[in-house]
C-alpha positions as CSV (number, residue, x, y, z in Angstrom):
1,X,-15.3,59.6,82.8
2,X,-14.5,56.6,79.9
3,X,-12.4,54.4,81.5
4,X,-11.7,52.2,78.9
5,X,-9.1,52.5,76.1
6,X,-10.3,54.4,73.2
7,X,-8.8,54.8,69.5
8,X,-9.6,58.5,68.8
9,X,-8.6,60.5,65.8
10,X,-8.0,63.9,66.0
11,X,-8.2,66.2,62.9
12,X,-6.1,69.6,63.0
13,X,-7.3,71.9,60.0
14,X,-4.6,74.0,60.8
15,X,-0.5,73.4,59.3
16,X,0.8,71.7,62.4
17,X,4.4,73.6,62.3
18,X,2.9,77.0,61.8
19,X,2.7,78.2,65.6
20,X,-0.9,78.7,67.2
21,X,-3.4,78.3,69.8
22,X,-5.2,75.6,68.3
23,X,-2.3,73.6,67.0
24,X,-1.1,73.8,70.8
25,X,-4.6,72.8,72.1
26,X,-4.1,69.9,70.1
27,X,-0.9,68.6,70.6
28,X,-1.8,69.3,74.5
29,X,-5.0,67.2,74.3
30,X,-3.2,64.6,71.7
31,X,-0.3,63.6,74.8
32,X,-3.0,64.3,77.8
33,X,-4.8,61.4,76.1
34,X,-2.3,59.1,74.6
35,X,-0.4,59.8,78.2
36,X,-3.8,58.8,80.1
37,X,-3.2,55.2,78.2
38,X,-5.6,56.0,74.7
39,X,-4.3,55.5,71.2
40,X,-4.4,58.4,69.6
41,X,-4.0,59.5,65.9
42,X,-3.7,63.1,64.3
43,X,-4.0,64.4,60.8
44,X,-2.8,67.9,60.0
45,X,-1.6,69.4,57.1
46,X,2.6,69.8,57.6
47,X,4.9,71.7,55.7
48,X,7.7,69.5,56.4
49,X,7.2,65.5,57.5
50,X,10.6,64.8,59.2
51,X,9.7,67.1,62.2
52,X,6.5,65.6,63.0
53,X,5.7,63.4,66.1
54,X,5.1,60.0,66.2
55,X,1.3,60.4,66.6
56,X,1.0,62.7,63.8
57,X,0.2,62.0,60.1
58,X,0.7,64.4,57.4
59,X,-2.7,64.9,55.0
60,X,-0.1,67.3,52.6
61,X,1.5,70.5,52.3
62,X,-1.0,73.5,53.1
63,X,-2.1,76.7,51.2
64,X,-2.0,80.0,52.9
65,X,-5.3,81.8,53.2
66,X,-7.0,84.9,54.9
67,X,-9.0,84.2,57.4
68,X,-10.8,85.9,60.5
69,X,-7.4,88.6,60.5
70,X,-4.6,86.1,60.4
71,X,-2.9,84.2,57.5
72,X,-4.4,80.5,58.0
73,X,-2.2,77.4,56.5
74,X,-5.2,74.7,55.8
75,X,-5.6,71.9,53.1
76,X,-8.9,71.5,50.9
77,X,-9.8,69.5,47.7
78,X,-9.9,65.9,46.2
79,X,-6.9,64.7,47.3
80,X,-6.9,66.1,50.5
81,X,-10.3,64.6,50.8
82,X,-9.2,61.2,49.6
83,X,-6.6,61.4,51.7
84,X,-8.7,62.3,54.8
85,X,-10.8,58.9,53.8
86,X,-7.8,56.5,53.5
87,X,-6.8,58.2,57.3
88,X,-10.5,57.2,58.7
89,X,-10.8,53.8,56.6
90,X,-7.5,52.8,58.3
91,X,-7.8,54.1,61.5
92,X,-11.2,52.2,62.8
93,X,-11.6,55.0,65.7
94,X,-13.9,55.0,68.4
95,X,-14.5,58.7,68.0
96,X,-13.2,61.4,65.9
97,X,-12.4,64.8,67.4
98,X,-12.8,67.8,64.5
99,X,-11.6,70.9,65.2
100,X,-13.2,73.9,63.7
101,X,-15.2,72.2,60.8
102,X,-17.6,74.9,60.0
103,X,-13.9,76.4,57.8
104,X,-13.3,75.3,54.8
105,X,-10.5,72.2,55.7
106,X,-9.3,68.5,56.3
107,X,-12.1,69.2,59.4
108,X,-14.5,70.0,57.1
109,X,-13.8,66.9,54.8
110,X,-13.2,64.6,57.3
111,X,-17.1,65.9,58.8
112,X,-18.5,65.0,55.3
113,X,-16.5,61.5,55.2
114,X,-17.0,60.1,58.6
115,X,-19.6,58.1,60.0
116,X,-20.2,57.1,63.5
117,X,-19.5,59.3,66.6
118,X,-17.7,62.6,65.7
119,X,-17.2,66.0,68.5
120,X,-16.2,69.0,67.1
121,X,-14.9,72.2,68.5
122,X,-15.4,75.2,67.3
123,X,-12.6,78.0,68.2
124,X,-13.3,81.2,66.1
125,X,-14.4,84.3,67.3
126,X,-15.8,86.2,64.6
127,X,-18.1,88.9,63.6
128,X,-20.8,87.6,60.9
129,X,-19.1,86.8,57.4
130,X,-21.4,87.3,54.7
131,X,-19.4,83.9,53.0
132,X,-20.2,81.8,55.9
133,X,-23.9,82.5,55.1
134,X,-23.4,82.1,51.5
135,X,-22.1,78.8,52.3
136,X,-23.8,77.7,55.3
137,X,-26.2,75.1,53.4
138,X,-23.4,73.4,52.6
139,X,-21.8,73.2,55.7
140,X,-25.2,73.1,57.6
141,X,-25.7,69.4,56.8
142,X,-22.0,68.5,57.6
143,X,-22.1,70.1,61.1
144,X,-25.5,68.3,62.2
145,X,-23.4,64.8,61.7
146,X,-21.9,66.6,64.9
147,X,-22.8,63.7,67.7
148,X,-21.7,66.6,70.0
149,X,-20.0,70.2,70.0
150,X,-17.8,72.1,71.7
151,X,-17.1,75.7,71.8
152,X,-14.0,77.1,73.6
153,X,-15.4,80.0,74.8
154,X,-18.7,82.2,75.0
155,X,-17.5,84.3,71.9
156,X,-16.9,81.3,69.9
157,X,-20.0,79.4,71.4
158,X,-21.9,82.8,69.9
159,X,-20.2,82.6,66.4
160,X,-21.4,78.9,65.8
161,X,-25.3,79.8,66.8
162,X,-24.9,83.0,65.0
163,X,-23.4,81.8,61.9
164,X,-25.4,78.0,61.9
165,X,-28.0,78.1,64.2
166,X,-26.4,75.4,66.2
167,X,-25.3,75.5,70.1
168,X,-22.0,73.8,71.8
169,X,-20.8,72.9,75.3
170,X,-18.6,75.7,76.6
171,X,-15.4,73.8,77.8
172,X,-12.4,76.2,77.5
173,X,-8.7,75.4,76.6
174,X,-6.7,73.6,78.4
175,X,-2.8,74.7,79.8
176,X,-0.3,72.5,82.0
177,X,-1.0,75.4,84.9
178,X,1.6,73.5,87.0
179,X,4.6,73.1,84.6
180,X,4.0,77.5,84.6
181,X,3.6,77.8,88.4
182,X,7.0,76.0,88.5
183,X,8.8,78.9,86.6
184,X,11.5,80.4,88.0
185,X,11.8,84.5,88.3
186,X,15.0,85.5,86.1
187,X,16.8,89.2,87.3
188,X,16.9,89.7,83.5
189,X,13.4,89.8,82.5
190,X,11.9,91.0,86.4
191,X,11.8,94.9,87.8
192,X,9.5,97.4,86.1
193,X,9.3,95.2,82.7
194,X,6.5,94.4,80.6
195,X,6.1,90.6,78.9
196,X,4.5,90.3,75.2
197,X,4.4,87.0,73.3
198,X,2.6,86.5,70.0
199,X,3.3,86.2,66.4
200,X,3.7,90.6,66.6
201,X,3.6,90.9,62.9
202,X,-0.1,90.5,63.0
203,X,-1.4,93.8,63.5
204,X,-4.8,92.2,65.3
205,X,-2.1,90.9,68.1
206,X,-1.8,94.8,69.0
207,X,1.9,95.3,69.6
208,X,1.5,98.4,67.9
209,X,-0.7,99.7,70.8
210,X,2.0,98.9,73.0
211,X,4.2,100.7,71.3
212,X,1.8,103.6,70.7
213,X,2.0,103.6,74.9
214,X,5.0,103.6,76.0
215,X,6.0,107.3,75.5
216,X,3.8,107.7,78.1
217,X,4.5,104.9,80.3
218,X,8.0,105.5,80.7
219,X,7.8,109.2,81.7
220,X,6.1,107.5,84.9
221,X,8.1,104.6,84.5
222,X,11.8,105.8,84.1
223,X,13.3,102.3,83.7
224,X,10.8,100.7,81.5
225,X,11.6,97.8,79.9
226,X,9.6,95.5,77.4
227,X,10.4,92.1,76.2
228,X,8.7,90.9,73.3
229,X,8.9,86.9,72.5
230,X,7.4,85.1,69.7
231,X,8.0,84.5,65.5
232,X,8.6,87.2,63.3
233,X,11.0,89.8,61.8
234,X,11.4,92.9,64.2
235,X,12.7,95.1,62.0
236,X,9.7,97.3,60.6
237,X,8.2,97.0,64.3
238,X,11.9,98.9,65.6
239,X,11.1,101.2,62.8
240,X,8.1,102.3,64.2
241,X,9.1,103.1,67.4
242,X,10.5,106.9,68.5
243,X,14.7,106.2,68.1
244,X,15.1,107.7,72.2
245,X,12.6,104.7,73.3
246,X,14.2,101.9,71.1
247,X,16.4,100.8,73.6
248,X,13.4,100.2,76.0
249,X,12.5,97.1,73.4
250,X,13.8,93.7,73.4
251,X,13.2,91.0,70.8
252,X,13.8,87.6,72.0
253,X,12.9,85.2,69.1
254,X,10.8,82.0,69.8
255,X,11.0,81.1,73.0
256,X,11.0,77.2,74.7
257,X,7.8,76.1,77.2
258,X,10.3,76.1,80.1
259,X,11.2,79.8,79.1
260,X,8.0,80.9,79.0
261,X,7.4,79.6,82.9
262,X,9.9,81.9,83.7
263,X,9.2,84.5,81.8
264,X,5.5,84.4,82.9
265,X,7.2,84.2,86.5
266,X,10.0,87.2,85.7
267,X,8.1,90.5,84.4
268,X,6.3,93.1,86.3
269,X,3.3,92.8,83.9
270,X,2.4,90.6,81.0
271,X,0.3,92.9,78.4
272,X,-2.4,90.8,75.7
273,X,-3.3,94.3,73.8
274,X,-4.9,91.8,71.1
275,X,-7.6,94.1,68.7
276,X,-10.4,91.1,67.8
277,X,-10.3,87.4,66.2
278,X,-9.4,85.7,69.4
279,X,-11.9,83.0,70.4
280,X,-10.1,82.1,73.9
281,X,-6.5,83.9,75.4
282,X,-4.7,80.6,76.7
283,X,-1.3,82.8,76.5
284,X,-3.6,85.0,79.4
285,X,-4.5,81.6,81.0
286,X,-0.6,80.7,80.8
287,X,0.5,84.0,82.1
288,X,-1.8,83.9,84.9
289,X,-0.6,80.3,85.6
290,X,2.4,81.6,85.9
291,X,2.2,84.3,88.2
292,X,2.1,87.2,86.2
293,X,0.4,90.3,86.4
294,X,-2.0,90.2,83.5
295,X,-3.1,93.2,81.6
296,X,-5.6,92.4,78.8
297,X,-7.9,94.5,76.1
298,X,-11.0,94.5,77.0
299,X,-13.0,92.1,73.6
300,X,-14.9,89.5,74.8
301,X,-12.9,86.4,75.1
302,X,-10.2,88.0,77.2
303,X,-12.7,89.6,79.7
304,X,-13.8,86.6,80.0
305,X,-10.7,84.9,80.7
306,X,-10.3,87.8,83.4
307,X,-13.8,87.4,84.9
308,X,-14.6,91.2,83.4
309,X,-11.3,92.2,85.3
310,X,-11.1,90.3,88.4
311,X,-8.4,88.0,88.0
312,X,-6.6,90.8,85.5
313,X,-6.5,94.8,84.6
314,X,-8.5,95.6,81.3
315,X,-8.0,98.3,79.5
316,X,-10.2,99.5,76.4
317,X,-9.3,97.9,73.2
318,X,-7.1,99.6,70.8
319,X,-7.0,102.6,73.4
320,X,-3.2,103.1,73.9
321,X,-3.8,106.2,76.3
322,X,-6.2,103.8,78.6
323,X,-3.6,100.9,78.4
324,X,-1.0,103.5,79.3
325,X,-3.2,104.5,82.1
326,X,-3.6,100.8,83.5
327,X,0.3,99.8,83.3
328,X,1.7,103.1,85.4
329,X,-1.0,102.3,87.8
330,X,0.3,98.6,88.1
331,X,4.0,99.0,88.0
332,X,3.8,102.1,90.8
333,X,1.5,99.5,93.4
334,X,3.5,96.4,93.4
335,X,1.6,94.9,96.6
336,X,-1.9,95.3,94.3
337,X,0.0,93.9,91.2
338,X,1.6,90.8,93.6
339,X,-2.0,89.9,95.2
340,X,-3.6,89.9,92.0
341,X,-1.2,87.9,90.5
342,X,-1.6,85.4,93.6
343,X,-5.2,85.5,93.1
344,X,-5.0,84.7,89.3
345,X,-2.5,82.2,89.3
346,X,-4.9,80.0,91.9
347,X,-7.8,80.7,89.7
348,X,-5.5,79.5,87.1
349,X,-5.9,76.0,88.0
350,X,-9.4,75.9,86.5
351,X,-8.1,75.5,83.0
352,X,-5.4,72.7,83.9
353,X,-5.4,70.0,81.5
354,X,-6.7,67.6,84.9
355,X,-10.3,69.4,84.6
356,X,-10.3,70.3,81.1
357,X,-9.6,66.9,80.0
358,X,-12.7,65.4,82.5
359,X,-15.1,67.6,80.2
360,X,-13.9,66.3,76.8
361,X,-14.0,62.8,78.2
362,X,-17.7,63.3,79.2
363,X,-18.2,64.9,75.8
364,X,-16.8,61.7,74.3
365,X,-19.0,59.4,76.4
366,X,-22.4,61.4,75.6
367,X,-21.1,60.9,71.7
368,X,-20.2,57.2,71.9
């Protein structure tokens, strides 16, 4: 592990206060390192300056774009790019850490910038995108600057050699598994409950599967209750549910890191019924962390969170008869549902920043 004190850049492509897993692995990684005594600079794009943290520089307001089934908030073109320079020129890092530079970004344009040693990681999971081979000989040349790669998972690791013919160290997110092991179980979110967090409005985060299942669940399930945190408008979700179940729904807004612990901690199961266009699942790495029940859709990344359904129950994706199925059979065996949640949340530990963190710093090292 590096053991002296390195200045390290760290380029978010992503609109730092739009809320996301790659934004969160940053900020994570950002205090891991500054906290382990390294000086560390970020640039994002921001929508507004004032709320930023000390550590983080602006590189302008981002445009909303579609990409791999989401909405992404990124920043491209000459000024971002000389903006990108002037944050590099002044800077004088020992290493620059891009993440996801194969999308069009301030990643990207801080790839084609830079000199010296540069990492990048690669999140997305996607099928192949006929514009990523349209533009791949542009991009080719920027990502073989790369002094090393990282991909978060074995999905994303197989979207970079699919789309670039390029390989990458598998090290996967990281989570602060013991500030969620420290959650405390709350009487309002615990019983025969099931937890959802996510930004529900995107239909590839799969609350309408839930939905779609719970006729079902709670004719086995009498007292079914599910609690659904995260951003977004609830009213055309309510809509769609059947007026005698709408009661069974809560909507609880964002909700803080401490709440999360204890929500993880609190309901009977926590459901990911995600569709595609995850790379990772740290909200199933948090929610096993924190002692939950996990039940997962079966795509790639989250079986492989689960270990193909050892730490977790998967269910096939976008089947909401099958994720029906899984829940009654969880909630009506709590001793199975408590030692698998035992046995996940000590697995858990794996992706705690401690260990995470030792594989990035021997990344770094092999770059520098």
């Amino acid at each position: 592990m590096l053991t002296r004190s390195l200045k390290i850049g760290i380029v978010c492509p992503y609109s730092w206060d739009t809320p996301g897993g790659v934004q969160n692995h940053i900020r994570d990684l950002a205090e891991f390192l500054i906290a382990a005594g390294h000086d560390v600079s970020v640039l994002a794009p921001a929508l507004d300056e004032s709320k930023l943290p000390e550590y983080v520089v602006n590189a302008g307001k981002p445009i909303s774009i579609p990409y791999n089934g989401a909405v992404a908030r990124v920043l491209f073109g000459p000024v971002a790019f000389a903006r990108v320079r002037q944050w590099i020129s002044q800077g004088d890092f020992d290493l620059l850490h891009l993440h996801e530079p194969a999308i069009p970004s301030i990643s990207l344009l801080a790839c084609w910038a830079a000199d010296g040693p540069m990492v990048g990681t690669f999140h997305a999971a996607a099928k192949r995108q006929k514009i990523i081979f349209a533009i791949g000989p542009i991009l080719e040349p920027a990502i073989e600057k790369l002094s090393a790669r990282i991909a978060v998972s074995e999905a994303a690791r197989l979207t970079l050699t699919d789309h670039l013919d390029t390989d990458a160290i598998i090290i996967p997110n990281g989570i602060y598994a013991n500030r969620y092991s420290r959650g405390q179980s709350q009487a309002k979110w615990a019983g025969n409950t099931i937890g959802f967090i996510g930004r529900f409005e995107e239909p590839r985060k799969g609350l309408a599967i839930l939905v779609d299942a719970l006729p079902v669940i709670s004719r086995f399930a009498p007292d079914v209750k599910v609690f659904v945190a995260g951003p977004g408008d609830p009213e055309e979700v309510i809509e769609t549910i059947d007026p005698q179940l709408r009661h069974r729904f809560e909507f609880l807004g964002k909700i803080s890191e401490e709440d999360k612990a204890d929500f993880m901690s609190s309901v009977g199961a926590y459901v990911g019924p995600n569709t595609g266009g995850e790379s990772f699942g740290i909200i199933l790495a948090e929610a096993l962390a924190g002692g939950a029940a996990v039940v997962a859709s079966d795509i790639p990344a989250f079986a492989a969170v689960l270990e193909n359904g050892k730490y977790g129950k998967l269910f096939k994706s976008g089947d909401s008869t099958d994720l029906a199925k899984v829940i009654i059979e969880l909630l009506r065996d709590r001793d199975a549902r408590d030692e698998m949640a035992k046995n996940g949340q000590e697995y858990a530990a794996k992706f705690d920043w401690d260990v995470v963190a030792k594989d990035i710093f021997e990344v770094y090292e092999m770059a520098i």
